[in-house]
CHARMM internal coordinates of N, CA and C (Angstrom, degrees):
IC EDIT
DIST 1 N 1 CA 1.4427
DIST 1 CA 1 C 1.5269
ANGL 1 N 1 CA 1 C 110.64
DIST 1 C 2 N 1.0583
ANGL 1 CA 1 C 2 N 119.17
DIHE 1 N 1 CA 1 C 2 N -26.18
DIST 2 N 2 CA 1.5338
ANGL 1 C 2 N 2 CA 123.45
DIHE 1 CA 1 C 2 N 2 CA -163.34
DIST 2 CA 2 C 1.4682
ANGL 2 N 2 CA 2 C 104.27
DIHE 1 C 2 N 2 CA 2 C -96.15
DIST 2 C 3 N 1.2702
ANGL 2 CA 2 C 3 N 126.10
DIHE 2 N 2 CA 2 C 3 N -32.40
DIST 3 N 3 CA 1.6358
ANGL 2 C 3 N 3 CA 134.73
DIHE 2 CA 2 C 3 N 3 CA 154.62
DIST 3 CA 3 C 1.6480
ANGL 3 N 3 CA 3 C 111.34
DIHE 2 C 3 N 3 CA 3 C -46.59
DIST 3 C 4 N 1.5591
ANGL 3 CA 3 C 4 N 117.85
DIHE 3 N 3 CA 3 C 4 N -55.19
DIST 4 N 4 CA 1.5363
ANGL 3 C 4 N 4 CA 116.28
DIHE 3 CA 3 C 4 N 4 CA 155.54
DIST 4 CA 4 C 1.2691
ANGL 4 N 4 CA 4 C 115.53
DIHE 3 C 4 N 4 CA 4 C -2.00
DIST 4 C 5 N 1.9798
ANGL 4 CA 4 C 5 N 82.02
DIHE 4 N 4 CA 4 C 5 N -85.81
DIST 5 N 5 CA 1.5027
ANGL 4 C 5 N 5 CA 96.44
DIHE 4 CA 4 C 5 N 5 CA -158.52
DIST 5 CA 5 C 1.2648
ANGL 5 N 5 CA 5 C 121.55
DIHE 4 C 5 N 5 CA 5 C -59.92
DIST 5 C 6 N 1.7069
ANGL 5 CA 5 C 6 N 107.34
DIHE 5 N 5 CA 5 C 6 N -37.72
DIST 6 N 6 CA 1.7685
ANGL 5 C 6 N 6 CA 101.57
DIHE 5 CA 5 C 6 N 6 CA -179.21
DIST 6 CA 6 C 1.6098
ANGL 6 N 6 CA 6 C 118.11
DIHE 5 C 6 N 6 CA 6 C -66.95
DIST 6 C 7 N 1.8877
ANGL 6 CA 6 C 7 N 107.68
DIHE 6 N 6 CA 6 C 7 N -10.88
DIST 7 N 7 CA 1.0395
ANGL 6 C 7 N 7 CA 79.44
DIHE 6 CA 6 C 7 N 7 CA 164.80
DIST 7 CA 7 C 1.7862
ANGL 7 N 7 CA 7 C 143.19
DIHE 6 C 7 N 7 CA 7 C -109.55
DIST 7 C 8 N 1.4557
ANGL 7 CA 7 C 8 N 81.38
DIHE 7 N 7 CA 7 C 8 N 12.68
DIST 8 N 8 CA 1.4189
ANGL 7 C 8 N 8 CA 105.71
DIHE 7 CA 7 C 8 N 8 CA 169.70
DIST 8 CA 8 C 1.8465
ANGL 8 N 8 CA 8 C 109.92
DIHE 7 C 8 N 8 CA 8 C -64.71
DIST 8 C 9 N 1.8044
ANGL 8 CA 8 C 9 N 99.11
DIHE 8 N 8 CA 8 C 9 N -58.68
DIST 9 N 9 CA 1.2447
ANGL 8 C 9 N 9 CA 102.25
DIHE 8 CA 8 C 9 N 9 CA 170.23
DIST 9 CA 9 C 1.6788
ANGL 9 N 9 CA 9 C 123.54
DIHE 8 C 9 N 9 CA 9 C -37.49
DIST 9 C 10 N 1.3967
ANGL 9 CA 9 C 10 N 108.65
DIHE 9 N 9 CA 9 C 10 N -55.13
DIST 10 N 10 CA 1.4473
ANGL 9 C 10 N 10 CA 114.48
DIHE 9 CA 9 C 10 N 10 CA -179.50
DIST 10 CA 10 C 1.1396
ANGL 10 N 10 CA 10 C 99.26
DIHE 9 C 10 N 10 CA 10 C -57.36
DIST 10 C 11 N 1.0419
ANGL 10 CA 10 C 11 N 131.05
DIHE 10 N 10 CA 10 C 11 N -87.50
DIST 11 N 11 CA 1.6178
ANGL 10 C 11 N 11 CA 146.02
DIHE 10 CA 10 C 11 N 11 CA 176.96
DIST 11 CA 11 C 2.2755
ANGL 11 N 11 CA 11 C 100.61
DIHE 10 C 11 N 11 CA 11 C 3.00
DIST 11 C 12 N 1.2836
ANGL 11 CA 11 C 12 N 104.57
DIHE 11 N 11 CA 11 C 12 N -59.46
DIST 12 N 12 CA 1.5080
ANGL 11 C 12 N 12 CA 117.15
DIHE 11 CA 11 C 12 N 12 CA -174.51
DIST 12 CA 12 C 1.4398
ANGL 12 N 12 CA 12 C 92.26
DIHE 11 C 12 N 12 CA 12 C -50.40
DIST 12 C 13 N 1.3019
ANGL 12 CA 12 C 13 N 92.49
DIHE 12 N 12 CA 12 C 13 N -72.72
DIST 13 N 13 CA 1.8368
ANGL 12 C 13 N 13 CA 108.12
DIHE 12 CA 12 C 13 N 13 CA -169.13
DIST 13 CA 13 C 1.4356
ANGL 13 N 13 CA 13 C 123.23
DIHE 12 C 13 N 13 CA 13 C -15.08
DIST 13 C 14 N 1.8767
ANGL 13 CA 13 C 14 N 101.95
DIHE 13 N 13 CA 13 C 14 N -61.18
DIST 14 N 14 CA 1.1983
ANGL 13 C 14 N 14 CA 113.29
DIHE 13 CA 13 C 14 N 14 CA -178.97
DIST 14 CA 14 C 1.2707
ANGL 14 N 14 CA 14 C 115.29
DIHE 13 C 14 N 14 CA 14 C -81.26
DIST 14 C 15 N 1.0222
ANGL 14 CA 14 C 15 N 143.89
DIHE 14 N 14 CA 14 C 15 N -15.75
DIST 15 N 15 CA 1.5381
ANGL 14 C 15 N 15 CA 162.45
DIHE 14 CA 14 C 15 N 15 CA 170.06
DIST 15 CA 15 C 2.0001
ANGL 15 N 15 CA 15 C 81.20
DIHE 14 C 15 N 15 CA 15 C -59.54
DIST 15 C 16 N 1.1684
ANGL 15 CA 15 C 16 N 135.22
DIHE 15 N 15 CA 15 C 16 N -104.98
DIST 16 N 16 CA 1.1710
ANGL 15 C 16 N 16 CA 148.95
DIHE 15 CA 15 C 16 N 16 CA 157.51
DIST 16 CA 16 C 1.3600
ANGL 16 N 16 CA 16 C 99.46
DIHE 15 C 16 N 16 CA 16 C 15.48
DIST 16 C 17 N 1.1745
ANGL 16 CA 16 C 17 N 128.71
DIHE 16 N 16 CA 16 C 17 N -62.63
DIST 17 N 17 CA 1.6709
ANGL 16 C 17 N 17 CA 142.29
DIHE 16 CA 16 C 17 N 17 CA -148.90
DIST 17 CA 17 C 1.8954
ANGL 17 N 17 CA 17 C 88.08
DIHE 16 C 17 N 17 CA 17 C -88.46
DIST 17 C 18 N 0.9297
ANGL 17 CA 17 C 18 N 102.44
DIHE 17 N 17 CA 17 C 18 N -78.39
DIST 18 N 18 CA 1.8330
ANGL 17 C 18 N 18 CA 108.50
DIHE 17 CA 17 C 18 N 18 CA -176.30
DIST 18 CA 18 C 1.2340
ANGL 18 N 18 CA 18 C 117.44
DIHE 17 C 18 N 18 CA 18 C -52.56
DIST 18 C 19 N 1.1978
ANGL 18 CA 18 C 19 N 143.11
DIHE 18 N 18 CA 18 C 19 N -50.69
DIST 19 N 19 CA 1.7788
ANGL 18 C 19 N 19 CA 135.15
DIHE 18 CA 18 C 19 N 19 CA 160.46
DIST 19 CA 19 C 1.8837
ANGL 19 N 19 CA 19 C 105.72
DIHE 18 C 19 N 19 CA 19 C -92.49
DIST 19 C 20 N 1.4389
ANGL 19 CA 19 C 20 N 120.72
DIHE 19 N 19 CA 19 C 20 N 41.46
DIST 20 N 20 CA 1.1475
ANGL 19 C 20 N 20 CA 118.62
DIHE 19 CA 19 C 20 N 20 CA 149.53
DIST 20 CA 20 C 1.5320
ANGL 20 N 20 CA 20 C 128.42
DIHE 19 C 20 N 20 CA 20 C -51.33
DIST 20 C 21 N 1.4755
ANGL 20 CA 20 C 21 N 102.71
DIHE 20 N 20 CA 20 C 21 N -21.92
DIST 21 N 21 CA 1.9418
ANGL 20 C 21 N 21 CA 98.75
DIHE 20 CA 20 C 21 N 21 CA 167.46
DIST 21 CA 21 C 1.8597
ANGL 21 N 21 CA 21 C 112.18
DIHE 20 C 21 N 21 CA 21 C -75.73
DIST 21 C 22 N 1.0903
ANGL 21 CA 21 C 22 N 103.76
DIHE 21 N 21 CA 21 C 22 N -52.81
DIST 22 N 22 CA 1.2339
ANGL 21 C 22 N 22 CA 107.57
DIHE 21 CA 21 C 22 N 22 CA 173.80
DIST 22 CA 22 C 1.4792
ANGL 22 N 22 CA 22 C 116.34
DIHE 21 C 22 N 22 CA 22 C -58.45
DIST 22 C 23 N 1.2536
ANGL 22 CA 22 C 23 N 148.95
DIHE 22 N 22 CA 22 C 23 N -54.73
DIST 23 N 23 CA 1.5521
ANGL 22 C 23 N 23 CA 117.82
DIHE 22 CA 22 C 23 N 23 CA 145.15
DIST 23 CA 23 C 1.2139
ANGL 23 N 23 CA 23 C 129.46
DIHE 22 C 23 N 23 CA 23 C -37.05
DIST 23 C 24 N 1.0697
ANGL 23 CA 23 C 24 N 116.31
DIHE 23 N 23 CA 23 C 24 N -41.46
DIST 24 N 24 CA 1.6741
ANGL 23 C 24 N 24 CA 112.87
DIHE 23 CA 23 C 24 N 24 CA -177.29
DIST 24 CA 24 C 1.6478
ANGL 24 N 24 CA 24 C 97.78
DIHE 23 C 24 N 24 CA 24 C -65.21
DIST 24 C 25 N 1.1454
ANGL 24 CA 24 C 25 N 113.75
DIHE 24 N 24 CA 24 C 25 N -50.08
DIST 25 N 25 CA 1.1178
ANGL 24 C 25 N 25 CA 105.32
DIHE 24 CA 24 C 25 N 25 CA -179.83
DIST 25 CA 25 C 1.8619
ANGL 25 N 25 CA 25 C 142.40
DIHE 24 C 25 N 25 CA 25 C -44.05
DIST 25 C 26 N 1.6217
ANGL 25 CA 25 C 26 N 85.11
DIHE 25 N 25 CA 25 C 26 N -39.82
DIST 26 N 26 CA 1.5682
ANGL 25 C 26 N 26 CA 117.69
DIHE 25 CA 25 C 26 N 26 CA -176.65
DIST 26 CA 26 C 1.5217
ANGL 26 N 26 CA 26 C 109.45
DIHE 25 C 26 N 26 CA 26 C -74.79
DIST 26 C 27 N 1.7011
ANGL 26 CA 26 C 27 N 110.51
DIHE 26 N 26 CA 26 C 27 N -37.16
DIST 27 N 27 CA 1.2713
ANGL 26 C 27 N 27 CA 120.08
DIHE 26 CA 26 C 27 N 27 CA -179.60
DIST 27 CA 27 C 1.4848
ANGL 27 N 27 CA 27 C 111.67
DIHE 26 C 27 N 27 CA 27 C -80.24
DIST 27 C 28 N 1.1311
ANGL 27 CA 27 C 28 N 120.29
DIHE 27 N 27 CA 27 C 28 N -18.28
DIST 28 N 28 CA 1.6400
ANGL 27 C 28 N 28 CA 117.24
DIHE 27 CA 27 C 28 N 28 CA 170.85
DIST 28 CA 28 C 1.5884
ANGL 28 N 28 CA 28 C 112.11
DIHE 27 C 28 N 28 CA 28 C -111.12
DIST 28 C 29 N 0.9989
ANGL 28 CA 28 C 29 N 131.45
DIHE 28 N 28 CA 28 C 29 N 35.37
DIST 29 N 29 CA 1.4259
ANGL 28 C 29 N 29 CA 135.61
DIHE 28 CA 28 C 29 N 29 CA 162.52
DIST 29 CA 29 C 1.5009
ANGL 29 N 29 CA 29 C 104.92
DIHE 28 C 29 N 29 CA 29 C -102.70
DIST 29 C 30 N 1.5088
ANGL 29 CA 29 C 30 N 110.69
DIHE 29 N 29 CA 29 C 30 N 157.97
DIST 30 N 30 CA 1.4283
ANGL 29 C 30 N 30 CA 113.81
DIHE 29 CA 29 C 30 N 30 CA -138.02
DIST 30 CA 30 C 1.6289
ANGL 30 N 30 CA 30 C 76.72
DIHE 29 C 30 N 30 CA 30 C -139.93
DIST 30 C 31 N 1.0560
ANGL 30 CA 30 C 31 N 157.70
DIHE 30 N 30 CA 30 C 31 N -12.78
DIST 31 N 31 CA 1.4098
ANGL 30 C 31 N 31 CA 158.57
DIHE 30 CA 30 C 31 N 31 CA 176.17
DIST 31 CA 31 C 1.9550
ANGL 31 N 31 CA 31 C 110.42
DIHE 30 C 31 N 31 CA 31 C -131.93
DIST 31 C 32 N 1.3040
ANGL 31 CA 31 C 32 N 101.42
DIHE 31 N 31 CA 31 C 32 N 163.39
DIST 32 N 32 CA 1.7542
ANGL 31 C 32 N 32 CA 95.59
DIHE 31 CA 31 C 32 N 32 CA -162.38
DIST 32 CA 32 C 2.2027
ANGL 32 N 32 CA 32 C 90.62
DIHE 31 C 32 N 32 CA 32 C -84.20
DIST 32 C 33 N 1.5151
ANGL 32 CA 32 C 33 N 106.99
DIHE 32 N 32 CA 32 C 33 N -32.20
DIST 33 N 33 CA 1.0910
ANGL 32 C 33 N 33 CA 98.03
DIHE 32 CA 32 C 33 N 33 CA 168.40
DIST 33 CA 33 C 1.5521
ANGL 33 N 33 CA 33 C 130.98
DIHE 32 C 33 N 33 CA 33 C -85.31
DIST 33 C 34 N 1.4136
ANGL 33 CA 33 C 34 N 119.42
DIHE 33 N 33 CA 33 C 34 N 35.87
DIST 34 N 34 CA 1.1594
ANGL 33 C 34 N 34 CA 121.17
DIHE 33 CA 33 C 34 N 34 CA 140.56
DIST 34 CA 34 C 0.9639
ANGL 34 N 34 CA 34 C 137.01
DIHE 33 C 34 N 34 CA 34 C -95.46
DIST 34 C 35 N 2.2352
ANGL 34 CA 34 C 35 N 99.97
DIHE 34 N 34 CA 34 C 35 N -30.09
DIST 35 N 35 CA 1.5052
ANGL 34 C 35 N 35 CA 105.39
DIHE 34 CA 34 C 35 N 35 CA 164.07
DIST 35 CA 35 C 1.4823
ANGL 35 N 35 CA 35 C 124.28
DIHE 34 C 35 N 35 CA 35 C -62.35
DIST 35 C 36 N 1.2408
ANGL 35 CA 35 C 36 N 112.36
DIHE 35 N 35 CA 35 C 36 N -29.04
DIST 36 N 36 CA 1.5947
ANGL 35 C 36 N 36 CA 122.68
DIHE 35 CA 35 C 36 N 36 CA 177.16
DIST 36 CA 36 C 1.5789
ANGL 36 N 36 CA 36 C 104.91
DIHE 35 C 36 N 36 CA 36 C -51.37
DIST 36 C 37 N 1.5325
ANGL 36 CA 36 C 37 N 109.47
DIHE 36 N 36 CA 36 C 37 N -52.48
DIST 37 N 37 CA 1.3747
ANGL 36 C 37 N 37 CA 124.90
DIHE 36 CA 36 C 37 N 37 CA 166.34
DIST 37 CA 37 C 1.5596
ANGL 37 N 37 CA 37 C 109.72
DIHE 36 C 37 N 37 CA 37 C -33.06
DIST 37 C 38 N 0.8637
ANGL 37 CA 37 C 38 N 148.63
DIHE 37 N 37 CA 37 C 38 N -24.35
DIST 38 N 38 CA 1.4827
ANGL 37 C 38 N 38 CA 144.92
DIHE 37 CA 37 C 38 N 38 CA -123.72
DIST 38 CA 38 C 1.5594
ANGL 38 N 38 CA 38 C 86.42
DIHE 37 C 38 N 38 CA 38 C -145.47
DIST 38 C 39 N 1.4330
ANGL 38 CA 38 C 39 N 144.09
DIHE 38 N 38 CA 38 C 39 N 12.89
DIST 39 N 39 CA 1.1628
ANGL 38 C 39 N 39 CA 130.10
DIHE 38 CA 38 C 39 N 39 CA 160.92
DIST 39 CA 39 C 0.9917
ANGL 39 N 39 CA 39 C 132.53
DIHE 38 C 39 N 39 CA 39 C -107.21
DIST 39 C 40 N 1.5641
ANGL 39 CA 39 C 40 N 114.08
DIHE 39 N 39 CA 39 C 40 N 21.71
DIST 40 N 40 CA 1.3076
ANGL 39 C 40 N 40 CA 151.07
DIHE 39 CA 39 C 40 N 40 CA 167.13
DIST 40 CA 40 C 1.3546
ANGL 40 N 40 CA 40 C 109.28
DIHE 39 C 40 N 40 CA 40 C -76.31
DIST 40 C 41 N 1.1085
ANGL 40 CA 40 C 41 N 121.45
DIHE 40 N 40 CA 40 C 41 N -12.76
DIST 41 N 41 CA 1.4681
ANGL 40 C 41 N 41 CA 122.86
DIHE 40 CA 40 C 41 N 41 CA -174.77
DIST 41 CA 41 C 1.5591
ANGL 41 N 41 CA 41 C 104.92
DIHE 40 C 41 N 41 CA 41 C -116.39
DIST 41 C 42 N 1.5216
ANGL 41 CA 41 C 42 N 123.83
DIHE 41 N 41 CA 41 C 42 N 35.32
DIST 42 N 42 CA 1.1169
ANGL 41 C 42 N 42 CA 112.59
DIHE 41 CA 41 C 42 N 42 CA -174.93
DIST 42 CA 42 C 1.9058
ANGL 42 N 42 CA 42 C 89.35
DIHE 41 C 42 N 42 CA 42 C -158.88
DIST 42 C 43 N 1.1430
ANGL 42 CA 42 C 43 N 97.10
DIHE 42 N 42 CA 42 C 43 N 141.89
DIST 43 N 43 CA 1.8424
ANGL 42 C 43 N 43 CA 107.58
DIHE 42 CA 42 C 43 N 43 CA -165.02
DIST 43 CA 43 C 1.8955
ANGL 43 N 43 CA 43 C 93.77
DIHE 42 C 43 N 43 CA 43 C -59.96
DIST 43 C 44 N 1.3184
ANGL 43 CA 43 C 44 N 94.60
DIHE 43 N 43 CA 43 C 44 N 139.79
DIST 44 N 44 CA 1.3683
ANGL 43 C 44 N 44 CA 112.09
DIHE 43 CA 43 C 44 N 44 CA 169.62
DIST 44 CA 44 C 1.5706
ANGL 44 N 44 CA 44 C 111.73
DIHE 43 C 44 N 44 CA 44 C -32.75
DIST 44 C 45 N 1.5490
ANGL 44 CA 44 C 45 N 122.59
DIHE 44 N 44 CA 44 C 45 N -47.84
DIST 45 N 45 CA 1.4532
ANGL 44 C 45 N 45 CA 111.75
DIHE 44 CA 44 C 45 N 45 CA -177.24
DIST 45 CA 45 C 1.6324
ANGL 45 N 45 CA 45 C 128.67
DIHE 44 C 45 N 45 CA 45 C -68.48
DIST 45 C 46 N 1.7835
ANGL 45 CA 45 C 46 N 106.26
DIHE 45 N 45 CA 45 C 46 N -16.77
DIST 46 N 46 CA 1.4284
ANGL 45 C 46 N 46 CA 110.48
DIHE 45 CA 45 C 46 N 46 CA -159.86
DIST 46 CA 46 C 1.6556
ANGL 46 N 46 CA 46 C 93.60
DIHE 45 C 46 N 46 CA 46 C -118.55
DIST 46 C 47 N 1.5363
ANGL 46 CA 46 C 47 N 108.33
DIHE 46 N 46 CA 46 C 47 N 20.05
DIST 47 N 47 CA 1.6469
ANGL 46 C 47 N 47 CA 101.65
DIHE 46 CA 46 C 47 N 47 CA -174.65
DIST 47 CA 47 C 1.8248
ANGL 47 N 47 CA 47 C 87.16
DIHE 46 C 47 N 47 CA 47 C -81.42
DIST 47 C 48 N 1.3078
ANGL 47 CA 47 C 48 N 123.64
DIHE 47 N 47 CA 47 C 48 N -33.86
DIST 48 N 48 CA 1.8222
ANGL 47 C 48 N 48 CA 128.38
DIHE 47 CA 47 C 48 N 48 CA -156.87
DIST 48 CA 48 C 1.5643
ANGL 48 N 48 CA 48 C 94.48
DIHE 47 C 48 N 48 CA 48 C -90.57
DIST 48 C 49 N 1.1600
ANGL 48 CA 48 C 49 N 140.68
DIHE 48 N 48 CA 48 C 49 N -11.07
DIST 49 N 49 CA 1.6186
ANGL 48 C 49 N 49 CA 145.40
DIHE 48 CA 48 C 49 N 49 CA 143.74
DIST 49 CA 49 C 1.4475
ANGL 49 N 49 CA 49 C 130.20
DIHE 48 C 49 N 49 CA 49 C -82.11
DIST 49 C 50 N 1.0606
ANGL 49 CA 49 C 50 N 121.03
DIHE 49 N 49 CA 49 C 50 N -30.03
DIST 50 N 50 CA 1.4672
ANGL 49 C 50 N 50 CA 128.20
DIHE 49 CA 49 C 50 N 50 CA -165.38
DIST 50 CA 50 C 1.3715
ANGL 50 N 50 CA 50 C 99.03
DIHE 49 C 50 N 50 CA 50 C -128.76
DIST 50 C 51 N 1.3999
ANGL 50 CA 50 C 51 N 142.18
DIHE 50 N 50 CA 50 C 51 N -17.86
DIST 51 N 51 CA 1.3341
ANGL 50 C 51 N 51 CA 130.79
DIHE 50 CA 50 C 51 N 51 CA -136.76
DIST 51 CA 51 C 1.5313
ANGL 51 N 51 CA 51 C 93.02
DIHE 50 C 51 N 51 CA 51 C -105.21
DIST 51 C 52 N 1.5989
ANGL 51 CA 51 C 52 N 113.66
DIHE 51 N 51 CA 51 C 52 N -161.84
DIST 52 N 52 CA 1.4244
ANGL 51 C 52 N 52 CA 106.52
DIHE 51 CA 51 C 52 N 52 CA -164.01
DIST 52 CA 52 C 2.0030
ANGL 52 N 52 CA 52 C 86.51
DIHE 51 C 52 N 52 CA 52 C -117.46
DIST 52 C 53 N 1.0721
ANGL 52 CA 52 C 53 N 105.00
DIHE 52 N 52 CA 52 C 53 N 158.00
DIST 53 N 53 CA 1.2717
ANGL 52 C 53 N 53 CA 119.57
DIHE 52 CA 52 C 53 N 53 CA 165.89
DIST 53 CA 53 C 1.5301
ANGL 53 N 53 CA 53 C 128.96
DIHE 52 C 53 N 53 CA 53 C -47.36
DIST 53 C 54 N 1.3537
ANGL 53 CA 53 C 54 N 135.28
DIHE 53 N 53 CA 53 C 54 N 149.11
DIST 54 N 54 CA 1.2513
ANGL 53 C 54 N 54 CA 100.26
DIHE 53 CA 53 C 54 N 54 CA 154.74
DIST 54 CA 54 C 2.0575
ANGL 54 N 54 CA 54 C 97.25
DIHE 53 C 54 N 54 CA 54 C -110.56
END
COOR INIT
IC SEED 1 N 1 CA 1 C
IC BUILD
């Protein structure tokens, strides 16, 4: 169970580390359509999982 979790944990981490523009991005936009803007920086498949709403 504890292998799981670390590798769930890891799993976040690097997720975090590799589309670090796209959070950064999402976290400094000042309107929801800039964050929308900001899913351009994330591959067509993980924009409808990860991406921002419109």
């Amino acid at each position: 169970m504890a292998v799981v979790a670390l590798t769930i944990v890891a799993m976040t981490f690097t997720m975090q580390l590799v589309y670090r523009d796209f959070y950064t991005c999402v976290s400094d936009s000042l309107t929801k359509a800039g964050q929308v803007s900001c899913n351009t920086l994330l591959p067509e498949p993980l924009r409808g999982v990860i991406g921002v709403k419109e």
